[in-house]
C-alpha positions in Angstrom: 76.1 -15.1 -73.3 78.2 -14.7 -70.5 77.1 -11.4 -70.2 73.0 -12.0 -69.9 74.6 -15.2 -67.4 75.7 -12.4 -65.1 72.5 -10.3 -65.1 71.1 -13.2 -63.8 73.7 -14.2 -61.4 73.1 -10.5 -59.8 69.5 -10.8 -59.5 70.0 -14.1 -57.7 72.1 -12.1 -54.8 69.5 -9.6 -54.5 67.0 -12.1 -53.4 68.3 -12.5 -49.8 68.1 -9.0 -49.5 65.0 -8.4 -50.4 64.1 -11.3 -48.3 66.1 -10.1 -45.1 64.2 -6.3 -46.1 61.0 -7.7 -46.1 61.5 -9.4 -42.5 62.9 -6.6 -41.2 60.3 -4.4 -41.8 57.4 -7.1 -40.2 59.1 -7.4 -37.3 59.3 -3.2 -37.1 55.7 -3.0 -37.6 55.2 -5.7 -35.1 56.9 -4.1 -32.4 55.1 -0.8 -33.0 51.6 -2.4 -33.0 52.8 -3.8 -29.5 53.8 -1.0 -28.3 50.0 0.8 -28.9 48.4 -2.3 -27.3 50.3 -1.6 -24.1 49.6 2.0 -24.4 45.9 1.2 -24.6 45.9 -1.4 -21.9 47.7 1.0 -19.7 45.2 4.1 -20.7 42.0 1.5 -19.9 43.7 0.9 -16.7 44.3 4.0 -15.9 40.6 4.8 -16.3 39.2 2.4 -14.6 41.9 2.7 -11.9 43.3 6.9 -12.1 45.4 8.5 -10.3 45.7 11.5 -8.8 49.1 13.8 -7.0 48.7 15.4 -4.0 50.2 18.7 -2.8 53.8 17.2 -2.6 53.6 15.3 -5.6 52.7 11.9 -4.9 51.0 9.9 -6.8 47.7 8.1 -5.3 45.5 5.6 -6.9 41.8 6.8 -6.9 38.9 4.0 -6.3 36.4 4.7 -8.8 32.9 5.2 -7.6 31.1 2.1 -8.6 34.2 0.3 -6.6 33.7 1.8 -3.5 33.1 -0.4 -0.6 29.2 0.6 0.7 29.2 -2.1 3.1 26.2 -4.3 4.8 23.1 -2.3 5.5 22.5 -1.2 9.6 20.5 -3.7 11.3 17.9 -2.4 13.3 15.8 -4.7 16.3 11.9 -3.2 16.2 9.2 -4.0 18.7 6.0 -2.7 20.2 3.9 -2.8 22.9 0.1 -2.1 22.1 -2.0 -0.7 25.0 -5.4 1.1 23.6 -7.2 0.2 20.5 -10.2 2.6 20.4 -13.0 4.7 18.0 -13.8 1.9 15.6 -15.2 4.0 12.5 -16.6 1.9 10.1 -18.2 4.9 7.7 -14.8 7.0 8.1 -12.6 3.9 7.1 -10.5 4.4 10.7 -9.2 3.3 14.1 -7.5 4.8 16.2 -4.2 3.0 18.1 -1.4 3.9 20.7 1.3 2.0 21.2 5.2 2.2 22.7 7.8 1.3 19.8 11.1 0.6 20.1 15.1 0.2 18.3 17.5 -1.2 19.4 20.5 -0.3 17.2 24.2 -0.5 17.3 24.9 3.2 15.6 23.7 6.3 17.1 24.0 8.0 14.0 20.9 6.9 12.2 18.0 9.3 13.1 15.6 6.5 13.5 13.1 8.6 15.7 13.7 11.6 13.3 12.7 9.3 10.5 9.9 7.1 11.9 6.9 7.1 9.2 3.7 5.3 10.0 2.8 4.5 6.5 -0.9 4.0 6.9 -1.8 6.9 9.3 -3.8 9.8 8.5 -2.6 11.3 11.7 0.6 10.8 13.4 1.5 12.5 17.4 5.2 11.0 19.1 5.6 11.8 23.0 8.5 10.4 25.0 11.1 10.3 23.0 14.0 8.3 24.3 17.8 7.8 23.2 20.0 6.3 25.2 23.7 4.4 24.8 23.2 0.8 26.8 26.5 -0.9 26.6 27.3 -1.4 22.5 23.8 -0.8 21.8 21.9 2.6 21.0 18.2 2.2 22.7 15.2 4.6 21.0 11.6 4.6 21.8 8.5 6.9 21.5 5.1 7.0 22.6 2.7 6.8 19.3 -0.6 7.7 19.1 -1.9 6.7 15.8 -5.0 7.4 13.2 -4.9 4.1 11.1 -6.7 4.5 7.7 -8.4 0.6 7.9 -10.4 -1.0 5.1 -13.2 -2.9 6.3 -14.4 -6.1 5.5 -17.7 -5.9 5.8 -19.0 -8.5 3.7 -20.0 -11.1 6.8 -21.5 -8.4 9.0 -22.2 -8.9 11.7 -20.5 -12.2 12.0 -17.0 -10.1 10.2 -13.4 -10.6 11.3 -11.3 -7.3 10.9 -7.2 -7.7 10.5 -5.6 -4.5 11.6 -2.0 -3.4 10.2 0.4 -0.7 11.4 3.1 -0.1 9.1 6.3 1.6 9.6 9.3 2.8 7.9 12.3 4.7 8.0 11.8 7.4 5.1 14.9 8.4 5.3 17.0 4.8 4.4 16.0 1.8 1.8 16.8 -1.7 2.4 20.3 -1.2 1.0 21.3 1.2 4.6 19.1 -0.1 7.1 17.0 -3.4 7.8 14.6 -4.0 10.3 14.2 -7.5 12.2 11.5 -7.6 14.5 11.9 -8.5 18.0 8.9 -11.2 18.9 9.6 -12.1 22.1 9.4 -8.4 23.9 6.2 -7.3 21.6 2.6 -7.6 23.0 -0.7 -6.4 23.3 -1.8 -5.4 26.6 -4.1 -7.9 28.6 -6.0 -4.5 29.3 -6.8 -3.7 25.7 -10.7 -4.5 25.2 -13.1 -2.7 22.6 -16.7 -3.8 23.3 -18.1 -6.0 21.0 -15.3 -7.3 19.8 -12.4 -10.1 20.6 -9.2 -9.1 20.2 -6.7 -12.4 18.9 -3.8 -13.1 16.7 -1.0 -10.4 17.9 2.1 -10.1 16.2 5.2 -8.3 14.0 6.5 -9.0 10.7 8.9 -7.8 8.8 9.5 -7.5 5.2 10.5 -5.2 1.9 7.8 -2.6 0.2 8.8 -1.8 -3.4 8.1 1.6 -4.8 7.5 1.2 -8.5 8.6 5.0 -9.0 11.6 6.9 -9.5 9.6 9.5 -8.4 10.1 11.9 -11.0 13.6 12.1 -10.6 15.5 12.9 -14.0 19.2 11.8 -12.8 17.4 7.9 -11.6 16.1 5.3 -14.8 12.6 4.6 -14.7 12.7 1.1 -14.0 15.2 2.1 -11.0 12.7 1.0 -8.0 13.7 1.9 -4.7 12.4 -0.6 -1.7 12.3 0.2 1.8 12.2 -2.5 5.2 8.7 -2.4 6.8 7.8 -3.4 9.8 4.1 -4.1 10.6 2.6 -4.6 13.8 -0.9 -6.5 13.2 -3.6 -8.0 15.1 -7.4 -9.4 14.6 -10.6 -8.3 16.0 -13.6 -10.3 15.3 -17.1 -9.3 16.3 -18.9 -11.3 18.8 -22.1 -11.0 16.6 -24.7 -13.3 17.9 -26.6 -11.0 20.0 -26.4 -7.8 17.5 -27.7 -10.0 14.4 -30.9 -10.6 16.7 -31.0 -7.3 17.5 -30.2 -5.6 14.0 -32.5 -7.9 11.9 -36.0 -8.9 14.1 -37.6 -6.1 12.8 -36.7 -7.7 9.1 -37.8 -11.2 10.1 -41.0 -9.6 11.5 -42.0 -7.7 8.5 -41.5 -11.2 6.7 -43.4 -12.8 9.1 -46.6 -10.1 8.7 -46.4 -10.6 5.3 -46.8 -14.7 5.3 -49.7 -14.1 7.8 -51.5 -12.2 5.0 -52.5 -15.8 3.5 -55.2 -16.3 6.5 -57.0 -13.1 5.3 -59.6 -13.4 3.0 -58.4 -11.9 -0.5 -61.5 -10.0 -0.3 -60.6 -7.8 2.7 -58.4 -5.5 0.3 -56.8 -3.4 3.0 -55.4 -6.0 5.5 -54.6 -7.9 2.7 -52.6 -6.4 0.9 -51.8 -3.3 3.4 -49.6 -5.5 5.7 -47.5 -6.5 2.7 -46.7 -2.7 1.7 -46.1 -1.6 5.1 -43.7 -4.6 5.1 -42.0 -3.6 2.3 -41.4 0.0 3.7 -40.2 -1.4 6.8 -37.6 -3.7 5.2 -36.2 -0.5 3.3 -36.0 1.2 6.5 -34.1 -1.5 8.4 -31.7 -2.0 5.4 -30.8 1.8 5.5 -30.6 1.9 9.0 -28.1 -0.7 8.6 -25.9 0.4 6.0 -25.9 3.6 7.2 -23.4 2.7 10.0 -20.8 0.4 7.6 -18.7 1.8 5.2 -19.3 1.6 1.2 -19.0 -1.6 -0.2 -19.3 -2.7 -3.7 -19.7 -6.3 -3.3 -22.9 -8.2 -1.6 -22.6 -8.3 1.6 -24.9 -10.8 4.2 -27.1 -7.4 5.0 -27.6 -7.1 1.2 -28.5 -10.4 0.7 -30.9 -10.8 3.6 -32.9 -7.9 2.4 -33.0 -8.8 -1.0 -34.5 -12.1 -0.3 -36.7 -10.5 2.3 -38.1 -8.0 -0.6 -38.8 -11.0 -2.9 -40.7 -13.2 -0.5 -42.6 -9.8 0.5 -43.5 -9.5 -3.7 -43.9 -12.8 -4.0 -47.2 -12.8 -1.3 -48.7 -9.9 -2.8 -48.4 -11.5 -6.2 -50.4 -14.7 -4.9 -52.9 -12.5 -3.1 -53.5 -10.9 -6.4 -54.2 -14.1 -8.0 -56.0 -15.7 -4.8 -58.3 -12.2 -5.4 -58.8 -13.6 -8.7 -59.8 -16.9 -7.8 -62.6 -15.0 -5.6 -63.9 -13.4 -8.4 -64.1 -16.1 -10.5 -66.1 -18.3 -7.9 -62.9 -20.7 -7.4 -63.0 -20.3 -3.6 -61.5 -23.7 -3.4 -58.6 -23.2 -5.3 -58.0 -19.6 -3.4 -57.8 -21.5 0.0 -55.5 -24.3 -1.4 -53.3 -21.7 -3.0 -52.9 -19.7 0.5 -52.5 -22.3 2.7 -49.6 -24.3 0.0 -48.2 -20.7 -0.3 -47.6 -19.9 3.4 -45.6 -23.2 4.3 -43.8 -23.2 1.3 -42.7 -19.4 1.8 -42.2 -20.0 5.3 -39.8 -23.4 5.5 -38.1 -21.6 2.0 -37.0 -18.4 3.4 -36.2 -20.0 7.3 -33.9 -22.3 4.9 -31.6 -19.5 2.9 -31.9 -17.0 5.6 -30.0 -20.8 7.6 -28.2 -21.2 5.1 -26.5 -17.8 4.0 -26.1 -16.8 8.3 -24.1 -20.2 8.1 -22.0 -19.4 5.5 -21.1 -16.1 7.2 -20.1 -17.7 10.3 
């Protein structure tokens, strides 16, 4: 008895050491986990920060790439000062422009003449190039003579308003190194600056960010990595003083029109004059219509020349249709009825087409 009392005495004592083990080796296995997580905070912070020795040994901290200070983009002051606007080419989409432009920048480091790119030229010649220090500020400007590529809006001819854009860039720096503001006060059109025809209103610069939806092909640059670039675009309005050239451009339509009504005082029986005048008036509408478009570029929509003629055509139809049935009338001893049919026909074709060819010249202007 006393004996098995003993055994269990002993294993009573051995508890506090198993206890004091089992402590002892947490807190072991705590302090080595502790250690690694400092290791791997300082090896995360030595990546994202390194650190490099120079020749005698010392260690310097590197600045990792994406932490390097770029700093603001240049700002660069644009203006121009447009003196000939000239060679209007409505079938060749062009017009042709010279100008002065200017910078005014505070590095002379940037190139901008080097880099000047008139985005919507076809053809592009610089003369007196200037670059000169003026106190804290760099002064550049050139001599452009420009070949604008211009789409026309030809859709009110001749009655049309035509905006006009110059663009420019620097093809050398995005919006990230260099930023244009425009400088309003200094650019202007010369008082000089006429083009016959035409009145010249609306002068002014803008400035604002083109996007280029490309990474142009680049392999090192994402896809969706767009690049945008400052623009500055000088722009004016020309609208055509069209009153006297829609007289002169569409009497010869209106006349053929005209012929055409005066059919109705012939009788239906004289065949030739009858319905001779209306054919020759068809043919000469076709000719004035090509004759007219021949000089304005191509145009999918319907333009006031289109619609003129076309209504011109129908009204030309519609009198040789009622001289057909006025000839049958004739035939058919209904004299009366062929007489009441001309006369009703001629003021109701006459007051109808003076009334749209009103209405859609209206609408143009």
């Amino acid at each position: 008895m006393r004996k098995g009392y003993s055994k269990k005495r002993l294993l009573i004592s051995l508890i506090p050491l198993v206890l004091f083990f089992i402590i002892a080796a947490g807190a072991y296995q705590q302090d080595k986990t502790g250690k690694k997580d400092i290791k791997v905070s300082n090896d995360t912070l030595n990546k994202k920060n390194p650190v490099k020795e120079d020749k005698n040994g010392i260690v310097e901290k590197e600045t990792p790439a994406e932490e390097e200070e770029t700093g603001p983009a240049d700002t660069v002051k644009i203006g121009g000062y447009l003196f000939s606007v000239y060679d209007l080419d409505f079938p060749g989409n062009k017009i042709n422009a010279d100008l002065y432009l200017w910078y005014n920048a505070k590095k002379d480091s940037l190139d901008l003449l080097q880099n000047l790119e008139v985005i919507n030229s076809t053809e592009l010649n610089k003369s007196y190039e200037m670059n000169e220090k003026r106190g804290d500020i760099t002064y550049n400007s050139v001599r452009l003579n420009a070949k604008i590529k211009q789409e026309w809006n030809v859709s009110d001819f001749p009655f049309d308003e035509q905006n006009i854009e110059i663009q420019i860039e620097d093809f050398d720096k995005d919006n990230s190194k260099l930023v244009f503001i425009a400088d309003t006060l200094a650019s202007k059109i010369d008082k000089q600056v006429h083009i016959e025809g035409w009145k010249i209103k609306n002068f002014g610069i803008k400035i604002d960010d083109h996007t280029y939806e490309t990474n142009y092909g680049d392999p090192d640059i994402p896809l969706t990595e767009y690049s945008a670039y400052s623009r500055a675009t000088i722009y004016f309005t020309i609208e055509r003083e069209g009153n006297g050239l829609f007289f002169k451009l569409f009497v010869g339509l209106f006349i053929s029109v005209l012929i055409s009504l005066l059919t109705f005082f012939i009788n239906p029986l004289d065949l030739d004059p009858r319905f001779g005048l209306s054919v020759g008036a068809i043919f000469a509408a076709i000719a004035s219509q090509y004759v007219i478009t021949s000089t304005l570029p191509q145009n999918a929509g319907l333009t006031l020349v289109d619609i003129l003629h076309d209504i011109s055509f129908i009204y030309i139809f519609l009198c040789i249709l009622v001289s057909t049935i006025s000839l049958h009338f004739i035939k058919t001893g209904k004299e009366v009825q062929s007489q009441k049919l001309d006369r009703i026909s001629f003021f109701t074709f006459a007051i109808s087409y003076i009334i749209l060819i009103i209405y859609f010249v209206g609408r143009a202007i």
